[in-house]
Structures are given as structure tokens and as C-alpha cells.
N, C-alpha and C positions, 0 to 999 in steps of 0.2 A: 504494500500500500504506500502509495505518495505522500508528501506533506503536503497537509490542507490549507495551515498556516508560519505565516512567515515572521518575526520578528525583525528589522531592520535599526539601525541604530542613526538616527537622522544628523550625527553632528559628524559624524566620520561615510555617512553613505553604504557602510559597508552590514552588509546581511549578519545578525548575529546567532540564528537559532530558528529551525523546522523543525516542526511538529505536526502529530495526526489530529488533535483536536484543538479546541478553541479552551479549554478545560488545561492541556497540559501548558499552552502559551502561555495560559494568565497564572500555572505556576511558578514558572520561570520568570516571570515580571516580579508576584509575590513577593520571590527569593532573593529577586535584587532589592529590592525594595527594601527590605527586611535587613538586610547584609551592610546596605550604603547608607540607607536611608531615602525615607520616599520624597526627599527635596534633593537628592542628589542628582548626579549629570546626568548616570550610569541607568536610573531609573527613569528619569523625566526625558531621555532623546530617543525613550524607543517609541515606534508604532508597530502595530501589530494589523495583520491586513490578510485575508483568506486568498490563497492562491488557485481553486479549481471550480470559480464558480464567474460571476458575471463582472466584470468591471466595476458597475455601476455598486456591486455589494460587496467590491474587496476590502474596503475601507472596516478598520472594527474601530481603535480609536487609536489617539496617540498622548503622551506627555503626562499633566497633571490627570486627566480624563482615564488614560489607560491605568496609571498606578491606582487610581481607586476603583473602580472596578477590580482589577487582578486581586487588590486587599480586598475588597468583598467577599469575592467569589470564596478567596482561602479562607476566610472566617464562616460564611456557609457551608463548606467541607469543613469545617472543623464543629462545627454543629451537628452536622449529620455524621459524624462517626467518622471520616477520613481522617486517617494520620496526616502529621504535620511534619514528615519527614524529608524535604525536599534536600539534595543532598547541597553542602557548602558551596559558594562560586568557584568557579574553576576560572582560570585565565583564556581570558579572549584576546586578540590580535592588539586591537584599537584600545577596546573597550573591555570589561569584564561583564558579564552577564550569567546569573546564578542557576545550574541546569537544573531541569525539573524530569521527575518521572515520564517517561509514556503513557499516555491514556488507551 
């Protein structure tokens, strides 16, 4: 199976991170989020945009918008019984961005 979404990192241009769901994306926001802090670079230059469907609906969100949502969503899987195990950041090229499970 393909990645559905893409995370891109808007200050450097450069792709940070594919994945199968819109679920594992907004972990890996989460985990940077959580790692930097949700007013850092490292969280607020990403966007997050669906790569196998129509143009007009690739957009999910970006910046201040994206980080909260991503915190939502992990606080709603932390509700409903999902572990909160997303592993430490790893180094990225540019940027660091903190990997998340597969959904």
C-alpha cells in the first residue's frame, strides 16, 4: 500500500515523512510537538496534505492549525485507550520531525 499522506516541512521545502493514514500523520506532528514544543519551528513549518485523492482535497492543514489538531487527535486516542507510545524524534536532514507508528 502507498502513502496516502505527506508531511512537508514549509521552511526548508523538503518532504519530511509518508504515511498510510491521516491518524499516523497527526502522530508524528503530536510527537514533534510534544519533543520541541508546539510554538517551535520544527512543529509550526509543517503541513500535512493527502497525496491519492483530488487536488482540490489535498490540503489537511498547516502551522498553528495543524499542531492542534495533531494534539487533539492524541488526547482523543489517549481517551479511548490508545497508548501514548510514539517513539523519541529521530534526526531528519533539515529538520527533525518525531516518527510515529503505522496505522
Amino acid at each position: 500500500m502507498t502513502a496516502t499522506y505527506a508531511l512537508m516541512d514549509t521552511d526548508t521545502f523538503n518532504m519530511v515523512g509518508s504515511f498510510r493514514s491521516r491518524v499516523a500523520a497527526l502522530r508524528a506532528v503530536a510527537a514533534t510537538a510534544r519533543q520541541y514544543g508546539e510554538d517551535s519551528a520544527e512543529a509550526r513549518s509543517l503541513v500535512l496534505f493527502r497525496r491519492d485523492g483530488p487536488a482540490d482535497d489535498a490540503y489537511v492543514a498547516k502551522g498553528e492549525d495543524l499542531v492542534r489538531l495533531a494534539l487533539d487527535t492524541a488526547t482523543n486516542e489517549r481517551r479511548n485507550g490508545a497508548p501514548d507510545d510514539v517513539p523519541a524524534p529521530a534526526s531528519a536532514r533539515a529538520k527533525r520531525i518525531a516518527p510515529a507508528r503505522a496505522s
